[in-house]
C-alpha positions in Angstrom: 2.2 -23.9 12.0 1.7 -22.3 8.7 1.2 -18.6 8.5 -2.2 -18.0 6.6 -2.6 -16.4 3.6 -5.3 -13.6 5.1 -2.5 -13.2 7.7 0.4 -12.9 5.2 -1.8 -10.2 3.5 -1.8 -8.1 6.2 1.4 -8.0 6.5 2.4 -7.2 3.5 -0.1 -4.4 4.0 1.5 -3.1 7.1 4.5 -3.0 5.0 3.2 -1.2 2.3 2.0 1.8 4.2 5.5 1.4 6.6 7.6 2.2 3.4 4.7 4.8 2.0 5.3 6.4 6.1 8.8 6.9 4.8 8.5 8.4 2.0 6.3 11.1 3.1 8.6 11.8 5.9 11.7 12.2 3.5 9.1 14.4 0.9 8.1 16.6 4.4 12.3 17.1 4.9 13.0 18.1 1.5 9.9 20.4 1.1 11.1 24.0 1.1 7.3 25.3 1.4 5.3 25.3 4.9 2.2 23.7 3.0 3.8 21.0 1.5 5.5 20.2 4.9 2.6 19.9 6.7 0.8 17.9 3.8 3.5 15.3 3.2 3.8 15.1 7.3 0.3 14.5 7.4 0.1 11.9 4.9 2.9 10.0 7.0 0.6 10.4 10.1 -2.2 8.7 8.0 0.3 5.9 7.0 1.1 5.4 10.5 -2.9 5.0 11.1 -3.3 2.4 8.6 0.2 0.3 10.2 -2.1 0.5 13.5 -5.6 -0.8 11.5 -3.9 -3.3 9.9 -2.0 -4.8 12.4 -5.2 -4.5 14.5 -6.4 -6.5 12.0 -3.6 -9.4 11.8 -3.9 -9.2 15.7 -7.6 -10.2 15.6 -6.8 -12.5 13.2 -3.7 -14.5 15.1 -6.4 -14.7 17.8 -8.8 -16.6 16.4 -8.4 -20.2 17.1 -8.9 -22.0 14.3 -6.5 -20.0 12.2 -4.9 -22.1 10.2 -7.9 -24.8 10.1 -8.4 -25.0 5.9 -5.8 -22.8 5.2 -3.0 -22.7 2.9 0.9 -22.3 3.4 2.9 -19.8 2.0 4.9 -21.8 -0.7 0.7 -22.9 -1.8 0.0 -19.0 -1.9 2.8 -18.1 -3.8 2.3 -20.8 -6.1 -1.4 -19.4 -6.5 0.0 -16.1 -7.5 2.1 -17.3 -9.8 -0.4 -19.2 -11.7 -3.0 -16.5 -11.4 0.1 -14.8 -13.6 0.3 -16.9 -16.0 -3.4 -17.5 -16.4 -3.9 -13.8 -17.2 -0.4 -12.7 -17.9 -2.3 -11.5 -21.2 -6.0 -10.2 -20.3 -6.3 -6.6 -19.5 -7.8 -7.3 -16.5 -6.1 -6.9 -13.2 -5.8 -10.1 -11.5 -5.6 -10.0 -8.0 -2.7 -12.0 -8.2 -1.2 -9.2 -9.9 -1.6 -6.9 -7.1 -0.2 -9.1 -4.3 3.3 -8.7 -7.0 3.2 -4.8 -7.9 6.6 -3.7 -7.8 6.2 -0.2 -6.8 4.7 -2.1 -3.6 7.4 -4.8 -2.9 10.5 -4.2 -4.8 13.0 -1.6 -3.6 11.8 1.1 -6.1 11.1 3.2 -3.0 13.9 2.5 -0.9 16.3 3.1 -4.2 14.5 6.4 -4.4 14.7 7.0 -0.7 18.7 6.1 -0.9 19.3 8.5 -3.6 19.5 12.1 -3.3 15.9 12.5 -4.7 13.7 15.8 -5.7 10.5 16.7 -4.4 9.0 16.1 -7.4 10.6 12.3 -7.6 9.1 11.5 -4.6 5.5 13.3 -5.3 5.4 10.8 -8.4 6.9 7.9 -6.5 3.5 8.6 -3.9 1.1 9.2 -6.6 2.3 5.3 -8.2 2.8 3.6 -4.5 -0.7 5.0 -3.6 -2.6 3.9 -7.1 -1.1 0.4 -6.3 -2.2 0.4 -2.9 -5.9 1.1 -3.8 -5.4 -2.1 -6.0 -3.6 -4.1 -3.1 -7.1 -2.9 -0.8 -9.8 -3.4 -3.1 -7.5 -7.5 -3.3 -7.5 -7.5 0.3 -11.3 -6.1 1.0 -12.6 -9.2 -1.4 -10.9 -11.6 1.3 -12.8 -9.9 3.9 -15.8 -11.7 5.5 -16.7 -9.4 8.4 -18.6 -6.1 7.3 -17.2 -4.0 9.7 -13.6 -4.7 8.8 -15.1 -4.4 5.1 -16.2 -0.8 6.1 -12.8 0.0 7.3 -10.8 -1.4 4.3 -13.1 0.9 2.6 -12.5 4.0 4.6 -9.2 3.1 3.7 -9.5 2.9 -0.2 -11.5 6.0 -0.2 -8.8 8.1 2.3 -6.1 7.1 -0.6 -7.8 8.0 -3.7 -8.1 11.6 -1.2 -4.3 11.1 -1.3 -3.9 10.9 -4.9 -6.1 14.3 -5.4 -3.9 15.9 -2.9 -0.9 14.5 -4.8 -1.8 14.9 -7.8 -2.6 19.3 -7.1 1.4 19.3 -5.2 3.0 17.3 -8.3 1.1 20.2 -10.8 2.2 23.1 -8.4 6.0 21.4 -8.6 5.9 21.1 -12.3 4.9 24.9 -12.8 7.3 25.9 -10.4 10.3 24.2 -12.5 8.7 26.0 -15.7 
């Protein structure tokens, strides 16, 4: 049996926040302050809420019975994607297909970072990217959505990130002027 797309989605989402998990946790080591421990470890704890959601999500999903009824396989998805590319590889537009591909989501950026001996202020742009992305990867992932409560929760989602990038955004200004 073929693993749907909706389902490979959700992976890939439970992914994304596992690798965003990590890099809080290594920002919450490497923060010398008390405040920006406890923000970077509660971001992490955040990221572990969304692994549950979403893979409460693929669980519902796995359940139903006609799961793969209509659907297409993976080498038919990726060969969507990459069409959906080429289609609009020059229109300004963000293409869904180009969020599925972002590489601050799927390529090792992050674990290159993570491997490294990085700064606090490497990481706290790292975030600020990987959660921009995500927000795209969501708003790709609520369209797919059928159900209106899970489309509530995807948006409680969306919303809790751009929260993130705020918070972010004040802890990358405060690291800047500290290395003034």
């Amino acid at each position: 049996m073929a693993r749907s797309s909706d389902a490979y989605v959700l992976e890939m989402a439970v992914l994304i926040e596992q690798r965003r998990e990590e890099l809080y946790r290594k920002a919450a080591e490497l923060a010398s302050s008390k405040e920006h421990q406890s923000l970077f470890t509660g971001l992490a704890d955040k990221k572990n809420q969304h692994i549950r959601l979403f893979s409460e999500l693929l669980g519902k999903l796995s359940t139903k019975e006609s799961l793969d009824a209509g659907r297409i396989s993976d080498e038919d998805f990726l060969s969507y994607v990459r069409n959906e590319l080429l289609l609009h590889r020059d229109s300004p537009e963000l293409t869904m297909a180009e969020a599925f591909l972002s590489r601050s989501l799927l390529d090792s950026a992050t674990d290159a970072l993570l491997s490294e001996n990085p700064t606090l202020l490497e990481l706290a742009r790292q975030a600020i990217r990987a959660e921009k992305d995500a927000i795209v990867f969501y708003i790709s992932l609520r369209q797919k959505m059928a159900d209106p409560d899970e489309i509530k929760r995807i948006d409680e989602v969306i919303a809790e990130e751009m929260r993130h990038i705020r918070l972010l955004i004040k802890v990358l200004a405060q690291l800047c002027r500290e290395q003034r």
